[in-house]
N, C-alpha and C positions, 0 to 999 in steps of 0.2 A: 360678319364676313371680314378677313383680314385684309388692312390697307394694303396699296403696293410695296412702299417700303417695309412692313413687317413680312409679306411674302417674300418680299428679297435678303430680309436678315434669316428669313429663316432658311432657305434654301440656298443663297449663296455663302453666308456670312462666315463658314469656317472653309469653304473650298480654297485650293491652293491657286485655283485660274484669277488673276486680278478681273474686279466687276464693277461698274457701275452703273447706276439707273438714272438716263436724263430723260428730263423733256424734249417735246417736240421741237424745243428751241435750241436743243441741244447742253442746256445747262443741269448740273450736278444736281437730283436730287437724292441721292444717298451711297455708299460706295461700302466696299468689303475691305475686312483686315489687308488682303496681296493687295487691293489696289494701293491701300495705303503706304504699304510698305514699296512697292512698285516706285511713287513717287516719290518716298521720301519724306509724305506730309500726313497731317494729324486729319480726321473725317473733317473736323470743322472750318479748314483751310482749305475744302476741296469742295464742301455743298456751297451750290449757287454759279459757281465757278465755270464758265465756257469751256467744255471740254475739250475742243476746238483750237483753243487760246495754248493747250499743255503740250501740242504735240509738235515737234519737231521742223524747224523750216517751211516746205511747201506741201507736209502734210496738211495741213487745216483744210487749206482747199479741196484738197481729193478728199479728206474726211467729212466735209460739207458737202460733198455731190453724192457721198453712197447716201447720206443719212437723208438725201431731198430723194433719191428713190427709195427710198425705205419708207417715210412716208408719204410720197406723192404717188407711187405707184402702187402701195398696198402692197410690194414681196414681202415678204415675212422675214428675210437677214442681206446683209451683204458684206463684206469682206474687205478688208482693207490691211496692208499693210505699211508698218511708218515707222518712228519712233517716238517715246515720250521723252519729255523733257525733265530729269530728274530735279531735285530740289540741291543737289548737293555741283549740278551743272553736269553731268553726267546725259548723256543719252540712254534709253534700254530699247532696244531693238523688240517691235512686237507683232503679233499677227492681230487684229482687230475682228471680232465676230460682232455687227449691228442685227439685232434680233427687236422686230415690233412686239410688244405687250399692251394688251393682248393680240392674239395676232388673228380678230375678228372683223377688222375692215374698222375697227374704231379704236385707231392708236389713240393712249393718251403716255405712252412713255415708250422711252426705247432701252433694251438692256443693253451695254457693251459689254463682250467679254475681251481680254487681251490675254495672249498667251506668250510669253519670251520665245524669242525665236532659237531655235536649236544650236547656232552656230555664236550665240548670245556669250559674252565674258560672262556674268552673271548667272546667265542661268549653267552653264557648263559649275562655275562656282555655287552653285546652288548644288547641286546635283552630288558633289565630290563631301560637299559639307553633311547633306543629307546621308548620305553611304556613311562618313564615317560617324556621324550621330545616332546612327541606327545600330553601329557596332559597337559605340561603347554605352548606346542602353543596353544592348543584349549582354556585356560582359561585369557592367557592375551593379551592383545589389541593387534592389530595389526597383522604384519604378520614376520615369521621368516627366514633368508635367510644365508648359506655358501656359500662366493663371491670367487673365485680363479683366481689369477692373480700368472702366469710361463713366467719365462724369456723371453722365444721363443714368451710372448707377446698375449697367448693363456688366454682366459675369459670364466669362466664358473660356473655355480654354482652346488656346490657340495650336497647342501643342500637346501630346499629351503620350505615352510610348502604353504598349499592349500591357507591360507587367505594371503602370499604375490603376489602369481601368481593373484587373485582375485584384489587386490588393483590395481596390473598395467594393468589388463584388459588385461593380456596376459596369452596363455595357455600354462599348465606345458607342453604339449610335446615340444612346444616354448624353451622354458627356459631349458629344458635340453637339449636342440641342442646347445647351445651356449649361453655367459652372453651377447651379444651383444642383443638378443631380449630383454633385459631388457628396451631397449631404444625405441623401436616399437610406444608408444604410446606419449611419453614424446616429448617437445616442444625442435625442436635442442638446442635452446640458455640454455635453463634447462639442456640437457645431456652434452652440454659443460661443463658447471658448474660443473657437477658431476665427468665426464673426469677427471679433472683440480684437483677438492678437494681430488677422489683417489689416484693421481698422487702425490699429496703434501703427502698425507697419508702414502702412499708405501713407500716412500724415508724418512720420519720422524717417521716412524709407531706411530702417531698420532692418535687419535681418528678424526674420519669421522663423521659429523655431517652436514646437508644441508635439508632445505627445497626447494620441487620442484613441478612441474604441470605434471598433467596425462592429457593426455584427453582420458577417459574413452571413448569405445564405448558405453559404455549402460547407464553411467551417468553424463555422459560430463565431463566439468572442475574439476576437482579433486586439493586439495592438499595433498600433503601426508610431512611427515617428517621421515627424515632415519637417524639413526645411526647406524656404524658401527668401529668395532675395529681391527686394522689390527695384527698380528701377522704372523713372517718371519719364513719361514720353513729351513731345511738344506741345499736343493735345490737354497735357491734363493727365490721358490714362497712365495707368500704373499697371507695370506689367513684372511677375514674381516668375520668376526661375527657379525648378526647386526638386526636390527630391522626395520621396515616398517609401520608407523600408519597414518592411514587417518584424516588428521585434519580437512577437508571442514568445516564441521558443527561447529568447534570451530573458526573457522575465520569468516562464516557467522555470528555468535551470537556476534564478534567485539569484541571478547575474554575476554566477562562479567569475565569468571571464567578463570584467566590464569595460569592455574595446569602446575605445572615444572613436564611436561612430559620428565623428562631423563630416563624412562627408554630403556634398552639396552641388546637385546635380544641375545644373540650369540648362534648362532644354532650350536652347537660343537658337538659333540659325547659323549663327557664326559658329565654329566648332572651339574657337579660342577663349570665347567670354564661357562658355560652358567647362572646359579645362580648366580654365583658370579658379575656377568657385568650386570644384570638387576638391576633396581633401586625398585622391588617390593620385599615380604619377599615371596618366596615360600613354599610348604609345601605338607608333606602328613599325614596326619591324618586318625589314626585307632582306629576303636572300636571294639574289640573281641567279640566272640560270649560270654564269660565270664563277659563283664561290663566292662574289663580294657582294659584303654587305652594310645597309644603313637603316639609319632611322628614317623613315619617310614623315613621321613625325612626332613628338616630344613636348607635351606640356612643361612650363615651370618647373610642377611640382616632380614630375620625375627627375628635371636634371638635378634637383635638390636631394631626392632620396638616395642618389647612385652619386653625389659630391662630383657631378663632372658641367664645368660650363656646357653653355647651348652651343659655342660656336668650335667647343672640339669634340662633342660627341659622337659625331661620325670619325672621328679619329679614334672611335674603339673598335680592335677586329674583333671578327665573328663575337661583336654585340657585348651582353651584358660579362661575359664567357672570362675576360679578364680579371674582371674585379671580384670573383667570387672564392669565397677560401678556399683552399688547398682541401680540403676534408668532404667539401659541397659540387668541386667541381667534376668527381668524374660522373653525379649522379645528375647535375645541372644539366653537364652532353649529354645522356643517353636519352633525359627526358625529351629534348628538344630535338633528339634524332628522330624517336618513335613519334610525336608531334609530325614532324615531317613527312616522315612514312605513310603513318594513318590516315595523317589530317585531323588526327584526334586535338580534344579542348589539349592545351599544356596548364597544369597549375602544380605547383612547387612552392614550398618554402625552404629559403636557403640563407647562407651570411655572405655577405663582401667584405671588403676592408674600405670603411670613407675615408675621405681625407682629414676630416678634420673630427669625424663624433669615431673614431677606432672602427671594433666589429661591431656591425649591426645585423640586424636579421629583416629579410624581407620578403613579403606573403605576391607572388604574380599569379597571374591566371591571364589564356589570350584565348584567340579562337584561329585557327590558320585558316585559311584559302590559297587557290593556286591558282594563277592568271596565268590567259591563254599562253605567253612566250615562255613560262613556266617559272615566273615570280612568284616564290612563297612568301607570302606575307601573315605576320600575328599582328592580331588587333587586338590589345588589353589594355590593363593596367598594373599596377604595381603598387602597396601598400607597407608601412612600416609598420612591424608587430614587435620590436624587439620589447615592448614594453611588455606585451601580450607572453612574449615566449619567458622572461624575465618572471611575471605572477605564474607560470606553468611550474616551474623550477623551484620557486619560494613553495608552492604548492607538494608538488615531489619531496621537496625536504623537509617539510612539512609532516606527509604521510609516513614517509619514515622515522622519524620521529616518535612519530603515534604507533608504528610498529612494535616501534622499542620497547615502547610504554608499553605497550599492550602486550604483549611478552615477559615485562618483567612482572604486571599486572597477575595475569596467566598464572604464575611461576606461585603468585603470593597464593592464588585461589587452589592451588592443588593439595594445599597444606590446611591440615584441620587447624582455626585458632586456639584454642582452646590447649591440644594436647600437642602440637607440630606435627602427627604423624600424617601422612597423605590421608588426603579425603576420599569419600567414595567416586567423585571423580576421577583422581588421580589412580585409584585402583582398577578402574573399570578400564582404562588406556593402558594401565601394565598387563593386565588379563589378556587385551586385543593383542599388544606388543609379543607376550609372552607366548602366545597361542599362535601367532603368524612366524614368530624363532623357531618352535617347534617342529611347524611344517617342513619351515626350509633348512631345520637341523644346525641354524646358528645362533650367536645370542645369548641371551637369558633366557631358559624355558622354565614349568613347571611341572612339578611330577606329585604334586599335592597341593590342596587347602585342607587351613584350619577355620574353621567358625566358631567364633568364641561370644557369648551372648554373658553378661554377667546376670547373678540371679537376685532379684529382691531389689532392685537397685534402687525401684521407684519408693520405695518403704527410706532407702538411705534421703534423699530429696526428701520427704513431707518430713523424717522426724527429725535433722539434722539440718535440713534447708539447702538448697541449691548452692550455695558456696562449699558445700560440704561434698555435695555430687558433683562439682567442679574437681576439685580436690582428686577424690576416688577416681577421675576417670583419668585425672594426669599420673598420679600413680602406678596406672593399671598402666599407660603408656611407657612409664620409663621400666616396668619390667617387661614390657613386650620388645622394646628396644635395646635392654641387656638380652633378652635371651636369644635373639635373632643373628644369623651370621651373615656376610656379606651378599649371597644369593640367595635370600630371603628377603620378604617383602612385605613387612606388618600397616594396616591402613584400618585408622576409624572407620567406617562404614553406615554409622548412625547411630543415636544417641548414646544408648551402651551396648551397641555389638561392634564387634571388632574383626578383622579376617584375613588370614598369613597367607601368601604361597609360597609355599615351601618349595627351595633351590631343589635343581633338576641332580642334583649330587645324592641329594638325602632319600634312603629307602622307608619303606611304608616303617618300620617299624621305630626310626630316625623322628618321622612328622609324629608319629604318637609322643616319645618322649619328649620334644620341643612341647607339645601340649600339658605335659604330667609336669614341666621345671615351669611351667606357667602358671598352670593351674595349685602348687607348691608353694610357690609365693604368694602367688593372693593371699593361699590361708597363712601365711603369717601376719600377724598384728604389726597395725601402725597409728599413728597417731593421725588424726583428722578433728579438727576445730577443738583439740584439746582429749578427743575421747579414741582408744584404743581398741581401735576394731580391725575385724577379719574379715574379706572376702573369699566368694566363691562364685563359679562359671561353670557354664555347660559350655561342650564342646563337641562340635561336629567334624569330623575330618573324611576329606575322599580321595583315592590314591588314581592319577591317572591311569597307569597301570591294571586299573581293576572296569578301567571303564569302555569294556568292550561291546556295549551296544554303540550306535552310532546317534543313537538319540538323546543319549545320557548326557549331562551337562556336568562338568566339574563344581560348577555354583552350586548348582540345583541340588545336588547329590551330598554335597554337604552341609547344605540348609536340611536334608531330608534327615541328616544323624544327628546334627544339632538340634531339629524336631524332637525325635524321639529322645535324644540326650532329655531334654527340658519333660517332656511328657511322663517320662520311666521316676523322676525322682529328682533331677537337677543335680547340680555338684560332680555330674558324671563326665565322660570322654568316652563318645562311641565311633564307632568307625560305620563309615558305609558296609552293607552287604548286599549280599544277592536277595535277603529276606526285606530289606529296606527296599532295592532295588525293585521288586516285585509290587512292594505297598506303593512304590513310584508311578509306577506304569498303569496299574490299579486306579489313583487317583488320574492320574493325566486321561485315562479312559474315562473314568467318571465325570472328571472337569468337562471333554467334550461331549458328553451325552447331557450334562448339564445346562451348557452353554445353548446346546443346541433342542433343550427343552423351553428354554428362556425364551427362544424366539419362536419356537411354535407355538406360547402357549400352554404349554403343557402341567402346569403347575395350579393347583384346583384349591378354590378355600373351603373347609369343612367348619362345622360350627358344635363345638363342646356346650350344651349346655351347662349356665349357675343359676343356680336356684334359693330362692330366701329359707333358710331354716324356718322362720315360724310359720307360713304355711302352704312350702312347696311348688311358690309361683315362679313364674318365668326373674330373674335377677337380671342377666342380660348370658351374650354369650360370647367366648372366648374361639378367634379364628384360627385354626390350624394347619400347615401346610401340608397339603398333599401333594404328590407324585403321581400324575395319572402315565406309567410308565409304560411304553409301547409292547414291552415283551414281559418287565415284571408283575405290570397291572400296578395299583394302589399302592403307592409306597407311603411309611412314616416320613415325617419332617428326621425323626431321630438319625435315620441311615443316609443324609444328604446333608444335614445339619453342618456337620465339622467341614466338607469338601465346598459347601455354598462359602463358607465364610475365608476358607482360603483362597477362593476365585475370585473372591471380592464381589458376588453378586445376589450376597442378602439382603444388601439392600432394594435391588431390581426387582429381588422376589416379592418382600413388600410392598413394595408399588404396586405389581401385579396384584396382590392380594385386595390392598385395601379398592382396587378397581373394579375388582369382580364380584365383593364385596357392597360396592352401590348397588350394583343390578340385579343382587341377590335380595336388598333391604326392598330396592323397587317392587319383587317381587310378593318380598310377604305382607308388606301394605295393600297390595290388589289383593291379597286371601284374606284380609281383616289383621292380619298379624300384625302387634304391636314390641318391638325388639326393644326394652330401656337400656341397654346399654352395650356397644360390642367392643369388644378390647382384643388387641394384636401384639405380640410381644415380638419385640425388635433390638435390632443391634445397634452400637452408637454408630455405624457408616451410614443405618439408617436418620440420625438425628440430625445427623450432619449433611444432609440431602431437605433443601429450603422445598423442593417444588413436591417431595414425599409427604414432609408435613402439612404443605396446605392443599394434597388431595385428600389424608384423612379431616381438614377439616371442614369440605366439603362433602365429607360422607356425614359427619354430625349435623342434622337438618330434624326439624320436629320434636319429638319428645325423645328421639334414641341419643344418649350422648357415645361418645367412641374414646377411647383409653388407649396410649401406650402401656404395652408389660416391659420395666426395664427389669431385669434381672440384677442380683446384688453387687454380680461381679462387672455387671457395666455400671455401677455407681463409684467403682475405686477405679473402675480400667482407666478414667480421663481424667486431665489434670480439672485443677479446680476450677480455672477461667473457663477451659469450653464446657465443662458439665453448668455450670452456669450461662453458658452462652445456648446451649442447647434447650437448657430447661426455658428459657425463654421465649424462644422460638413455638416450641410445646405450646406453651399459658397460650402466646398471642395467637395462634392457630384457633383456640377457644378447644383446646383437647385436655382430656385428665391423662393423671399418669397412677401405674400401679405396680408395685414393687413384687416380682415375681420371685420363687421360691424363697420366701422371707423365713429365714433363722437356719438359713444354711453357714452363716457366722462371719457374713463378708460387712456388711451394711451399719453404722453406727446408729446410734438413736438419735445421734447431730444431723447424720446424711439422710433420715428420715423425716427430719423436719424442714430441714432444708429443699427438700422438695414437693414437702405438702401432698401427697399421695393422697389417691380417694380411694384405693383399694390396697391392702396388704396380704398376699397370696400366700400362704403357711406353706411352707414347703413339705411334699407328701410324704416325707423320711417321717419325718418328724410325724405326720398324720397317721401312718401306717402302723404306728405302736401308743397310737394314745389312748384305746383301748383296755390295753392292758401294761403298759408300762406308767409307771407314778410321775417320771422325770415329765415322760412326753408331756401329759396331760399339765403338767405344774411348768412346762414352758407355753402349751398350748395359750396357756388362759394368762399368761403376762403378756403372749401377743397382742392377746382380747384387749387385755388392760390397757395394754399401748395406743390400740386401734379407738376403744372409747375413751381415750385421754385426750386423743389427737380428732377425734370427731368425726375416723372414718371407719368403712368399715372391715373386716377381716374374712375372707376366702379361704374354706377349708380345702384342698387340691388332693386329688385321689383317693376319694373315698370310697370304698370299694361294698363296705359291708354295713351291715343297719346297727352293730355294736360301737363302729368307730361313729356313725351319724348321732347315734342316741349319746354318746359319748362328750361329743362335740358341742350336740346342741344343750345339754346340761351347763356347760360351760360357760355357755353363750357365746356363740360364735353366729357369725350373720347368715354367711353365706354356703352352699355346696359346690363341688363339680367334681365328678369321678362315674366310674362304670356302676356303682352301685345304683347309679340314675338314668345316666346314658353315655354309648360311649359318643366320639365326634359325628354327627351328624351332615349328610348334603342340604343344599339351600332347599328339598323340595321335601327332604324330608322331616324338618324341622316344623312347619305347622302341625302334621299333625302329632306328633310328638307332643306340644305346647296344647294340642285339643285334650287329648288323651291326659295332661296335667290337671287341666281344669275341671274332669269329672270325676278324677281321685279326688283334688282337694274339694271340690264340691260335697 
């Protein structure tokens, strides 16, 4: 059970009534912060002490006659009114409450309470200080707090404003149980810190100054920063005045703006020791119901920021209104009129002229009220930022600067290095420019593009070397830049395609021969790394003029002639037409029926069987793409082929493939079917797809292994690093690879070994006449030669009839696949195809 004096610290020890607990004899056993302050004196200069003995004149007596009924009689309080005797000779006028403890007929103590009598100097001054203490916690940052540290080791705050208890996330009844809930939320190794810094503070009475972390319940991580000022009482205790602001949000922003926040709030009683330790100007500002006006009151630090003594500052009319520049002032009135009006907060930043630091700039905020006779008053303060507005400016000019840069930066990137001409950025922004002049009929417009693709280019690079194709493509620039006239507009576009719009002057027959004086000069010879060569380009041109569907795209429509330029033979100059235009619409039809088979699903794998020439057993099988098309039914990979690969979703397709693919193998292991080997042939988008390669190598599981088919023309299509980057990829998957229609005449006997192939697929041209042609069969079999030179095996592809098979297998060739055996098979009809093998070759 708690002793009397600790029931008495606990329940009286932060109340603002002065308290004391005597004995029966009347003498001091323990007393509250007011009483202390009340008197003047420290606790230890009042325990034991005749209470009796402190009060005024001929109170003692009347105060020894309530307190002999208080306990002789058993009432439970009695009432007295007298004065104390302050320590400083002062009287305080007070009303005395005598209350028995307990109050069971067995006093052993008696409580006093004393309360200032109303008509008290002090407490009137109490009262005026309190108002305006409460106004400038409400108006500047942060939160305010009286810290109390006594001998005996005892922590508590005497003082403490609603936005500090807010910042530590802890509540005032918390905190006025004891200073230790201050620590409630805070990180141990932080409260240490704080420990340690009061500790050094109390013994130096130093200034207290420490950043530390909350963790907020409702906001988490918190920083705050506290300053606090100590000052030593007569007692011993040591009492810290001091401030609490939340800085989160200024260390988030990585302290763009880093304001010397010293201000330092000392929540005193006196309102002047508290002014005086803030580093803001505070203030109270009146305006009579009369028009005149004063400061009712003025810290230091204000008369210091506005350069005007304390003893003529009411000698400034209507306030701060004078000293503000000429440029601030008519925005300074209107604030402080609508203030008025409202009653709204006023806050402004503005300049004056000081006397002695020039123009400065200065940050206010207040709070008005309006008393009864109709005195408006603001209660704030006032803060110097010119430093603050000074890094904003440095800042500004700063950014523009980097504007600059960043503009002329802009300016560099629009332009190809290489050749000067604009890049495909810089083209794509004349297109938009050029097409929006159009609209509105002024400007620069266009009435044609050229697409200009050069041919073979990649052949000038391997056998001449890339300084060589440096070279070639600066040349091709400076005759595209002779042949061009002022409203024309030639721009690289990527590596060696190039692409003009031709000025809104020139007719369709104009933009052809700008292409023919281009296409002229290429083919004359020049000199390149010492060797005299000639170029040639395909060219696609489309006349806006011509493009009266609304869907038609001037880009598109001349990539679609430069298509066919490049497809019919190369070296040509086609124009768009309506027969082009058609094949347009055609694909953009197919692309969406495509696209939109991709995601139903719609795309089925079939299985070609290969079979071993010496005696007809399953080799492995080749997957096939099908079309399982809603209205055509079954389509070829062959008729979807070119359209998948200009959508760019061959690859997608393969994925699909090698997917449905697993649950097809899943399959034929539950019927006994054993598959050694399934291979897919793919494009290098699909090579170049990391998470494509390691589903197929997820499908190679048991004794079935799974092969890439590249075909010959994707072993020249990539330069040498990614075809080596990709082959890599391939190995580490754990997949084979196998070179699809081999001795169609793309593929070296270098590029064949260089990628170690385990299958080489004879291309079916060549199979379809080895039969009866000498050549066929005498390339047939250097295939073989190659194949058992290199230790793999050889795939004879399309073999249709039992002359080219008996043909073939004389030769020795490994393997079969063609309709002469079967044509592509579904996953279910595959076993027993594979049954049906087994009792032929049995």
């Amino acid at each position: 059970m708690m002793s009397l004096p600790d029931q008495f610290h606990a329940m009286m020890g932060r109340a603002e009534t002065a308290a004391w607990l005597i004995d029966p004899e009347g003498c001091v056993i323990c007393a509250n912060a007011a009483a202390e302050h009340l008197l003047g004196q420290g606790t230890q200069s009042l325990v034991g002490r005749d209470i009796s003995e402190m009060l005024w004149a001929e109170d003692p007596a009347h105060f020894r006659s309530v307190l002999c009924d208080v306990l002789q009689t058993q009432q439970q309080s009695g009432t007295i009114e007298g004065a104390f005797c302050r320590d400083d000779g002062m009287a305080e006028k007070v009303c005395c409450k005598l209350n028995a403890v307990p109050p069971d007929g067995k006093t052993r103590a008696v409580l006093v309470l004393a309360q200032a009598s109303d008509d008290s100097e002090a407490g009137q001054s109490a009262r005026v200080a309190n108002k305006r203490l409460e106004t400038v916690a409400a108006n500047i940052p942060g939160g305010l707090f009286e810290y109390r540290w006594t001998p005996d080791r005892r922590t508590s705050f005497s003082y403490f404003s609603d936005k500090f208890a807010e910042l530590l996330g802890v509540s005032a009844e918390a905190l006025e149980q004891g200073g230790e809930a201050v620590f409630a939320n805070i990180p141990a190794e932080d409260a240490e810190a704080i420990q340690a810094g009061l500790a050094t503070s109390r013994k130096t009475l130093s200034l207290f100054e420490l950043r530390h972390r909350v963790m907020h319940p409702r906001k988490g991580l918190c920083w705050l920063n506290v300053w606090a000022s100590p000052v030593r009482e007569p007692d011993g205790s040591v009492v810290w005045f001091g401030k609490s602001v939340d800085i989160t949000d200024r260390l988030h922003m990585e302290r763009r703006v880093a304001e010397a926040a010293a201000e330092v709030a000392r929540a005193h009683r006196q309102l002047t020791t508290i002014s005086n330790m803030v580093e803001v100007g505070l203030f109270e500002f009146r305006e009579l119901s009369d028009g005149t006006t004063d400061f009712a009151f003025a810290n230091d630090h204000f008369c210091d920021l506005i350069g005007v003594e304390r003893h003529a500052i009411n000698g400034l009319k209507d306030g701060l209104r004078p000293l503000v520049v000429a440029d601030d002032a008519q925005d300074f009135a209107a604030g402080k009129e609508v203030s008025a009006r409202d009653l709204s907060p006023w806050t402004m930043r503005f300049r004056i002229h000081h006397p002695s630091r020039g123009e400065i700039w200065l940050s206010g905020s207040s709070v008005p009220r309006r008393e009864d006779d109709g005195t408006l008053i603001w209660a704030g303060a006032l803060s110097d930022v010119t430093e603050h507005v000074r890094r904003e400016e440095d800042l500004q000019r700063a950014h523009a600067r980097s504007e600059e840069k960043r503009a002329d930066n802009e300016q560099l990137a629009l332009h190809d290095e290489l050749t000067g001409l604009p890049n495909r950025r810089y083209y794509e922004r004349e297109v938009a420019k050029r097409a929006k002049d159009g609209g509105s009929g002024v400007g620069e417009q266009c009435s044609a593009v050229i697409r200009i693709d050069l041919d073979h280019f990649k052949q000038i690079n391997d056998t001449l070397g890339h300084e060589a194709g440096d070279q070639v493509l600066q040349h091709v620039a400076e005759i595209l830049r002779g042949s061009m006239r002022l409203v024309d507009f030639a721009a690289r576009i990527g590596g060696d395609e190039f692409s003009v719009l031709v000025g809104p002057s020139t007719a369709g027959d104009d933009a052809r021969k700008i292409a023919e004086q281009v296409r002229a000069r290429l083919g004359e010879p020049f000199a390149c790394q010492g060797f005299p060569i000639s170029l040639s380009a395909s060219f696609g041109i489309a006349h806006d003029a011509e493009m009266s569907d609304p869907n038609d795209d001037l880009q598109t429509c001349a990539d679609v002639a430069l298509y066919h330029a490049k497809e019919t033979g190369r070296n040509r100059i086609e124009s768009h037409s309506e027969r082009l235009r058609s094949g347009l619409r055609f694909s953009r039809r197919v692309a969406a029926e495509l696209e939109h088979a991709l995601e139903q699903g719609e795309f089925v794998p079939y299985f070609l069987p290969q079979l071993r020439a010496e005696d007809g057993s399953l080799a492995g099988v080749e997957i096939v793409t099908r079309w399982r098309h809603p209205i055509k039914g079954l389509t070829a990979w062959c008729d979807f082929a070119s359209a998948a690969e200009q959508l760019g979703i061959r690859a997608d397709i393969d994925r699909m493939m090698i997917d449905k693919a697993m649950s097809a193998l899943a399959y034929w292991r539950q019927t006994g079917l054993c598959v050694p080997r399934i291979s897919l042939n793919v494009g290098s988008a699909t090579l170049n797809r990391p998470e494509i390669v390691s589903a197929a190598g997820h499908l190679a599981t048991g004794s079935t292994e799974v092969s890439f088919g590249l075909a010959e023309s994707v072993l020249v299509g990539d330069t040498r690093e990614v075809f080596k980057s990709h082959l890599n990829k391939v190995h580490a998957a754990g997949l084979g690879l196998e070179i699809d229609d081999f001795g169609s005449g793309y593929a070296s006997i270098l590029a064949v070994m260089e990628i170690a192939p385990s299958v080489l697929k004879i291309d079916e041209k060549i199979v379809a006449s080895v039969a009866e042609d000498q050549k066929a069969r005498e390339t047939v079999h250097r295939i073989i030669d190659l194949a058992n030179t290199l230790g793999i095996r050889a795939l004879a592809k399309g073999v249709e009839t039992k002359p080219q098979a008996s043909t073939l297998s004389a030769i020795g060739c490994h393997e079969f696949q063609g309709g002469l055996f079967a044509q592509a098979l579904s996953e279910t009809e595959l076993p027993a195809f594979c049954r049906g093998r087994e009792r032929i070759t049995a």
